[in-house]
C-alpha positions in Angstrom: 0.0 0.0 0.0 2.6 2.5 1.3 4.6 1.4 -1.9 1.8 2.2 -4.6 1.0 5.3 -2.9 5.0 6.3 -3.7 4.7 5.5 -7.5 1.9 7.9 -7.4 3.3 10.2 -6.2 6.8 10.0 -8.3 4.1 9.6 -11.3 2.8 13.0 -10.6 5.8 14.6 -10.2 6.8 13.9 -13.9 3.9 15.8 -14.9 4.4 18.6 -13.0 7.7 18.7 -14.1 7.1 18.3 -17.6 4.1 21.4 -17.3 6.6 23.5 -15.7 9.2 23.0 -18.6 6.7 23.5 -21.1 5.5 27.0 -19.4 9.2 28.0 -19.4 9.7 27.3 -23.0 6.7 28.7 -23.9 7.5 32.3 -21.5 11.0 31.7 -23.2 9.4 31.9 -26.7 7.3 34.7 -25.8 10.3 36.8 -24.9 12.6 35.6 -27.8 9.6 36.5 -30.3 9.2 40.0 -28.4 12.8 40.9 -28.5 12.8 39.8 -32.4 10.2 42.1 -32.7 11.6 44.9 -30.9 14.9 44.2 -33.0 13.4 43.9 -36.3 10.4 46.3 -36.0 11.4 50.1 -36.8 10.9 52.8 -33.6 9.7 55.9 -34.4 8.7 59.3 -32.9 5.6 61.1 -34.4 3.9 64.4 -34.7 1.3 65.8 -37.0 1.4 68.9 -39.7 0.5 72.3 -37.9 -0.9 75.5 -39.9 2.1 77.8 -38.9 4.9 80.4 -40.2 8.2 79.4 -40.4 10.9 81.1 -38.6 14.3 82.0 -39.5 16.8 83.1 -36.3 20.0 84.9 -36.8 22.6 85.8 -34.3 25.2 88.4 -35.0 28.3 88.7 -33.1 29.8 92.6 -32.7 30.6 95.1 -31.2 29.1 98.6 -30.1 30.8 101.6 -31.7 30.3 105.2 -31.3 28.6 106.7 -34.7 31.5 109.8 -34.6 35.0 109.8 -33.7 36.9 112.6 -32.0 40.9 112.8 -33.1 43.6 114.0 -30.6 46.4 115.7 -31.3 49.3 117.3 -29.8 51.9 119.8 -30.6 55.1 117.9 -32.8 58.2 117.1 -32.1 57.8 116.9 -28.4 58.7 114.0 -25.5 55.4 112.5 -23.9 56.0 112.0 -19.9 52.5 110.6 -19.2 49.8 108.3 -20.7 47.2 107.7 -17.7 44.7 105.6 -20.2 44.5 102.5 -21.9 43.4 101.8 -25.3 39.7 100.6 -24.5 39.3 102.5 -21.2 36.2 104.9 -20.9 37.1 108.3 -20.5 35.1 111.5 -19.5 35.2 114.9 -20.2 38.0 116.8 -18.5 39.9 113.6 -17.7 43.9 113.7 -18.5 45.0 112.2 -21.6 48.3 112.7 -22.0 51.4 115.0 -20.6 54.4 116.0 -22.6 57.8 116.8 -21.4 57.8 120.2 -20.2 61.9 120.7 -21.2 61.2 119.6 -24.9 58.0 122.0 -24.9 60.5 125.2 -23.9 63.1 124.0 -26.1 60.9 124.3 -29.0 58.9 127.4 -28.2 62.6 128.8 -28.5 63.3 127.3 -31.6 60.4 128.4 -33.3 61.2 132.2 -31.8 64.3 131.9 -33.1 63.2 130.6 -37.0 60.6 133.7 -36.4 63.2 136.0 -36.0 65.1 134.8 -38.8 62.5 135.1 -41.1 61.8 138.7 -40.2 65.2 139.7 -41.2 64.8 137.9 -44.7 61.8 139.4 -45.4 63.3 142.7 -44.1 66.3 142.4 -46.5 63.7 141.4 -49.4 61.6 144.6 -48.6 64.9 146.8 -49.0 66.3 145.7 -52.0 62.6 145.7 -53.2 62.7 149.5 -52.8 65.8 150.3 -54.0 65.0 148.1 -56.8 61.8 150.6 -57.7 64.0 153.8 -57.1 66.4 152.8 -59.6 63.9 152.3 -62.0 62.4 155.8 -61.1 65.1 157.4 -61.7 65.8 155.4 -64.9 62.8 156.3 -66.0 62.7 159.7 -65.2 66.1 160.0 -67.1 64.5 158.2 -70.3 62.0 161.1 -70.1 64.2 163.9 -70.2 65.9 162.2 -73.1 63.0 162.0 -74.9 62.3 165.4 -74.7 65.9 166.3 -75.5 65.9 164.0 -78.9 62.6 165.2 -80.0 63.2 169.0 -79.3 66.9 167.9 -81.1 65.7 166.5 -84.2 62.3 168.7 -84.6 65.1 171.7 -84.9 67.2 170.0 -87.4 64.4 169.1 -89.4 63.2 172.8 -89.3 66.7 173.6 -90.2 66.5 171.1 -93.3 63.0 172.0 -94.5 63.9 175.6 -94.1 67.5 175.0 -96.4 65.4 173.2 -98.6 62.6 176.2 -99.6 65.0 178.3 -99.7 66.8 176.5 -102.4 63.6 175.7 -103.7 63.2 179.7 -104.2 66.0 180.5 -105.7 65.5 177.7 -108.2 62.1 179.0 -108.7 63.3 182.6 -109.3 66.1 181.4 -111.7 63.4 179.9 -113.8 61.4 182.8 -113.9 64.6 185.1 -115.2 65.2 182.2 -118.1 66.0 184.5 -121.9 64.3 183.4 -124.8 65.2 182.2 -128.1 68.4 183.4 -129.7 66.4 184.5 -133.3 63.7 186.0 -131.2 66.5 187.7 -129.1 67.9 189.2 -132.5 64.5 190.5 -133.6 64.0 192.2 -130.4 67.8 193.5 -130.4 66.9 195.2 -133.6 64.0 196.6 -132.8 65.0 197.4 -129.0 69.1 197.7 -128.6 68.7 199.0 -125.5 66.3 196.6 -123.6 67.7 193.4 -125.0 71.3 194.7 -123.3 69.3 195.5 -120.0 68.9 191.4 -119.8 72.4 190.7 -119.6 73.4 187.2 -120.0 73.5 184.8 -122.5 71.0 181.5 -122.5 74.4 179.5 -121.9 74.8 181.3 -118.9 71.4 181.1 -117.6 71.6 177.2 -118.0 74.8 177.0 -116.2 72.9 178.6 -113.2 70.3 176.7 -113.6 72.0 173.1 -113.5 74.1 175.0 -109.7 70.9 175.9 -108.6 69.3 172.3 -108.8 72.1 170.4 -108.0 71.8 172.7 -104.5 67.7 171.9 -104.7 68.7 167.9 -104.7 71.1 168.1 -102.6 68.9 170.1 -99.9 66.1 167.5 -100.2 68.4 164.8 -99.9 69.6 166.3 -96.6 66.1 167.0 -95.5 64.9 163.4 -96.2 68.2 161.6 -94.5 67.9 164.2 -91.3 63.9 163.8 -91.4 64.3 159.9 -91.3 67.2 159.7 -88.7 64.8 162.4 -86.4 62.3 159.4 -86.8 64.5 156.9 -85.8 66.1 158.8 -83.3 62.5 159.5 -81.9 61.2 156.0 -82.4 64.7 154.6 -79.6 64.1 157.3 -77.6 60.5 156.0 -77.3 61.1 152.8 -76.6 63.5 153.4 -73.9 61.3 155.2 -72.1 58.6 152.3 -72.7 61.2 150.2 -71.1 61.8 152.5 -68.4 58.1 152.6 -67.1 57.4 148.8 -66.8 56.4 148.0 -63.3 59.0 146.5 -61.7 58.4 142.7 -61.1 56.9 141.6 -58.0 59.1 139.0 -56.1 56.6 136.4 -53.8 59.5 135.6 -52.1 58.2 138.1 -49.3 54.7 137.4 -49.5 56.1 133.7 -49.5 57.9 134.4 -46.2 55.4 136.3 -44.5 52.6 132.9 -45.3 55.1 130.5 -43.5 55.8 133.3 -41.0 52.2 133.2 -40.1 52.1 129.3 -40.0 54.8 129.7 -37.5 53.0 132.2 -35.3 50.2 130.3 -35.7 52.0 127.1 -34.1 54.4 129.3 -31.3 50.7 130.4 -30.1 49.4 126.7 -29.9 52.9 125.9 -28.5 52.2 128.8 -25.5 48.6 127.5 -25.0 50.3 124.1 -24.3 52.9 125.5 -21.6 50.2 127.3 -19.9 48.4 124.3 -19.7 51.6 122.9 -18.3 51.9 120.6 -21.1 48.7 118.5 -20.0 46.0 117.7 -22.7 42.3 116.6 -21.8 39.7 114.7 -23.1 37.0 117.0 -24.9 34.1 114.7 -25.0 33.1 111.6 -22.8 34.2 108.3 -24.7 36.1 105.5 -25.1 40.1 105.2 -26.5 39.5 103.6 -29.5 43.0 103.6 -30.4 46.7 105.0 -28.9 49.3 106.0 -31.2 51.7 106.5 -28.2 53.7 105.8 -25.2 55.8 107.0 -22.2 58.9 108.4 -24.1 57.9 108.5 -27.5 57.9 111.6 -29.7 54.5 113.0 -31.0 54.1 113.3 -35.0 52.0 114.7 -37.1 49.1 112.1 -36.6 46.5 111.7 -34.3 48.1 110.4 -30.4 44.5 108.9 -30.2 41.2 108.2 -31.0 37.8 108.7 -29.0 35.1 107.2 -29.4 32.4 110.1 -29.0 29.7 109.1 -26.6 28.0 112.7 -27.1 26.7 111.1 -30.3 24.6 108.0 -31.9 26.0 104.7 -31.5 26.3 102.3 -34.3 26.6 98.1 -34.6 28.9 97.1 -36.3 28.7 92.6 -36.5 29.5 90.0 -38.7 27.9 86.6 -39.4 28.1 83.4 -41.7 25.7 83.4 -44.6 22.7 81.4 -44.1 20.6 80.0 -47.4 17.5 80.4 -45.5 17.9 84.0 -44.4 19.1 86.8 -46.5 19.5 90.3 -44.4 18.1 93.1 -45.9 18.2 96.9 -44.9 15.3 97.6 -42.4 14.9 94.3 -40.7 14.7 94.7 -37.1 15.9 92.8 -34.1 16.8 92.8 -30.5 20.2 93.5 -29.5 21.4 92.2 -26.3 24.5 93.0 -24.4 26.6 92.9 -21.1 25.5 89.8 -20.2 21.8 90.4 -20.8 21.5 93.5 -18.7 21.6 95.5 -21.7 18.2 94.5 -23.9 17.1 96.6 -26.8 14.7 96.4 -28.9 13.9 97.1 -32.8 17.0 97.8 -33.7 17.0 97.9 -37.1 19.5 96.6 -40.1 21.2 100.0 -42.0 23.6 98.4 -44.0 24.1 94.8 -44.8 26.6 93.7 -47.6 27.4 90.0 -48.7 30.9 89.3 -48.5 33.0 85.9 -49.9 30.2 84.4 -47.5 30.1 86.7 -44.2 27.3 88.7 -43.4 29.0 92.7 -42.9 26.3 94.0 -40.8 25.7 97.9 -39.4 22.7 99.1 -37.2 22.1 101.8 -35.4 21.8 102.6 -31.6 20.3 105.0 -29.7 20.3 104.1 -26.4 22.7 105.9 -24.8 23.2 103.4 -22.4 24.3 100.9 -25.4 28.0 102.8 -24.6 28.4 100.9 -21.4 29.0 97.8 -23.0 31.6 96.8 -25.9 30.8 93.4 -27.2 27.2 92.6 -27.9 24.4 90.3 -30.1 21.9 91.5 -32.4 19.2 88.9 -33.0 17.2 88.6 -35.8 14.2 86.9 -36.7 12.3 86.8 -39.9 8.7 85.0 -40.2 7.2 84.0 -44.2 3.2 84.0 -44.8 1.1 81.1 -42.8 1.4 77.8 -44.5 -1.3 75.1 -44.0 1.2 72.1 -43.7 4.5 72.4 -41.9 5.9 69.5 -40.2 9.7 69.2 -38.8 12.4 69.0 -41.0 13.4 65.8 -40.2 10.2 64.4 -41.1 10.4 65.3 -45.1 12.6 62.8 -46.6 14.4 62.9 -49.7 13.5 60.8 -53.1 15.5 60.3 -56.2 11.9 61.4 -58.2 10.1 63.3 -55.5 10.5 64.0 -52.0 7.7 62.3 -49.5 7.0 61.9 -45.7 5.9 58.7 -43.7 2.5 58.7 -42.3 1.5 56.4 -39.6 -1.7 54.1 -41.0 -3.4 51.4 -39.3 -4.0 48.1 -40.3 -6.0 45.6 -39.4 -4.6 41.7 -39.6 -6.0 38.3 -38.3 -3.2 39.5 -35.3 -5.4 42.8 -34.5 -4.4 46.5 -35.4 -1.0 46.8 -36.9 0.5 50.4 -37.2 2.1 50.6 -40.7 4.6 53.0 -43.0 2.9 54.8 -45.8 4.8 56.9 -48.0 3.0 60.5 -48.8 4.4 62.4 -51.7 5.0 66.2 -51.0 6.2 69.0 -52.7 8.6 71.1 -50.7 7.2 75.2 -50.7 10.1 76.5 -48.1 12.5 75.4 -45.6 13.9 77.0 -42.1 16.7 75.2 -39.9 13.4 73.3 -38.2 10.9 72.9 -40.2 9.3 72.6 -43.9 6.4 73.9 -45.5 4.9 71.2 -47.8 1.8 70.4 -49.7 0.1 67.6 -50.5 -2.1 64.9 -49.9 -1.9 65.7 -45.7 -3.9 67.3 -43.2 -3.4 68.5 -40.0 -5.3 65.4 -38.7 -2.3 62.7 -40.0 0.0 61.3 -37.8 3.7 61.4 -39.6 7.1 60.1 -38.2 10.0 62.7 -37.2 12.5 60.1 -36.4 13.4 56.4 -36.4 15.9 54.4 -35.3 16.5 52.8 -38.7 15.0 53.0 -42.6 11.7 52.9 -42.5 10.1 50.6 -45.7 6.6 51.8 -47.2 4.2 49.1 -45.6 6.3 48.0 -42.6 5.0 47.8 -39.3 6.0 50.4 -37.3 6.0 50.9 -33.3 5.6 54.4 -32.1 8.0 55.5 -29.1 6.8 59.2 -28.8 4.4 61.5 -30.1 
């Protein structure tokens, strides 16, 4: 009895046994088939289109930079014995700039006396041989003058002599023609009929031509003399003339003097800047509150002719000055606003706006103004920009539109039903792309805002393949 009731029991136990490993290979199944599943089947995260505008951020690194500039400068060729500021420092009005070596300030005060001095006594000489210059030539001319006079009263006399010679041989040439006899036969009539008149006349024609050929040989020889004295008084005139033409030019103006007397000025000009300086014991101040924008010396240097420094004026506007990397979604355009942000956040303005924006080899050169005055407390700053485009009635995330070799598409989560139950299932939605921002696309096609679409997966995702959604 006590021995069937063992076999029983060891009979039992087999069954049991056998139950048990059959529930473990079935539990062992069960998890092999699940873990296949969660291997094999794609994991995906989910959203759904939204009716939205797209957004396009911008951040632009600068700086904050006065909108004028204020140049100092110092006397030349002096020592500088003090810089109290730093390039960068803010500076207010009245505050020391800069001190120069009061020993190299005297020693050229008395150098420019000195060239001063020298340069009256050139333009001194210049001004006395100027005058004695013009006397000469007053007295030349004065001199021509009386010659003049002399030559023409000179020659009008000898001409008067000449023309006077010349009548009178003219006269006598006339009065010898007038005595001229007459023809021998008709002198032999008269004789007979008149003895006594025809010896009255006296002469024979012979005789009468004789003095007739003295008398015009004297007449020629008169005019002759009249015409070669008549044209030397000309001539004689016409020298005289032109000598005293000469003699009354203006005498040339030398510029040296004037030239003298320009660069005499510039250096009275410069001792008076010089004597403002040593009154001001060779200190200069700032004239406007700012910042140093740049130093162009040091303890020991010598000044030049350029500026020892640059302020930044903080009496005026303030201007932005950044620079960005082009973005293909976002092109900056004159009047776009934004908010610029600096010192840590503790400076915050708003609707700033874009002035100037130029496109260069890639980099956004960007320049807005400022007109917070509080803007000059703070050097490096952000000016943020964000542009919107129209409402769209599909736009998903950008990692959701995916990209075909004939048309782009997106995956939209569809259920199925199977002799298994629901399934969830890829189906691939053709879309056509409308515009793009860093996040998200604008699309159309066959999708409302009601669809269910994947954002992300953990591997490629086949049209038709079950699915399993992670997060939505």
């Amino acid at each position: 009895m006590k021995g069937r009731q063992i076999i029983e029991f060891m009979s039992g136990s087999r069954n049991f046994r056998a139950l048990a490993l059959f529930l473990a290979g079935m539990a062992l199944m069960t998890g092999a088939a699940r873990a296949a599943d969660n291997f094999l089947i794609p994991r995906v995260s989910v959203s759904s289109p939204a009716e939205k505008k797209l957004e396009y951020h911008v951040q632009i690194q600068g700086q904050i930079q006065a909108e004028k500039e204020a140049a100092v400068y110092c006397r030349e060729n002096l020592r500088v014995a003090q810089v109290p500021v730093r390039e960068g420092e803010q500076v207010q009005k009245g505050e020391l700039l800069l001190a120069v070596d009061l020993d190299s300030l005297s020693l050229r005060i008395r150098e420019l006396e000195q060239e001063i001095q020298k340069m009256n006594l050139q333009i001194e000489d210049l001004q006395t041989a100027y005058q004695k210059q013009v006397q000469q030539q007053n007295r030349e001319f004065q001199r021509a003058g009386q010659d003049y006079d002399e030559t023409v009263s000179r020659m009008q006399s000898q001409v008067s002599q000449a023309d006077l010679e010349l009548q009178q041989a003219e006269e006598a040439l006339r009065q010898h023609e007038n005595q001229k006899p007459q023809e021998e036969m008709g002198r032999r009539k008269e004789k007979a009929a008149e003895p006594e008149e025809n010896d009255a006349e006296g002469g024979t024609l012979a005789e009468w031509s004789q003095r007739q050929q003295e008398l015009l040989q004297q007449y020629q020889e008169k005019q002759k003399a009249y015409e070669e004295i008549l044209a030397a008084s000309e001539e004689a005139v016409k020298t005289a003339a032109r000598q005293l033409e000469d003699a009354g030019e203006e005498t040339a103006q030398d510029h040296s003097g004037t030239l003298l007397e320009i660069e005499k000025q510039k250096l009275e000009d410069s001792l008076e800047n010089y004597n403002k300086l040593e009154q001001a014991e060779g200190k200069i101040y700032a004239e406007v509150d700012g910042r140093v924008k740049t130093l162009n010396i040091s303890v020991g240097s010598s000044v030049g002719s350029e500026p020892v420094m640059i302020l930044e004026d903080y009496g005026q506007s303030f201007r932005f000055e950044g620079s960005v990397e082009e973005d293909e979604n976002l092109r900056l355009e004159e009047g776009m606003e934004g908010v610029l942000e600096a010192d840590g956040g503790n400076i915050r303005l708003e609707g700033v706006k874009i002035r100037e924006a130029v496109l260069e080899e890639g980099i956004w050169q960007v320049s807005a103004a400022v007109d917070s005055s509080a803007a000059c407390q703070a050097k490096e700053a952000v000016l943020s920009i964000t542009k919107e485009s129209p409402w769209y009635d599909a736009v998903i995330p950008r990692s959701s539109l995916q990209y075909g070799e004939q048309e782009n598409y997106i995956i939209r989560v569809r259920e199925k039903e199977t002799i298994l139950g629901v399934e969830t299932v890829a189906e691939y939605v053709p879309v056509t792309l409308l515009e793009k921002s860093a996040d998200y696309a604008a699309v159309k096609g066959e999708i409302s805002r009601e669809d269910i679409i994947v954002t992300d997966a953990d591997k490629n995702i086949k049209e038709g393949e079950r699915i399993r959604i992670v997060r939505e």
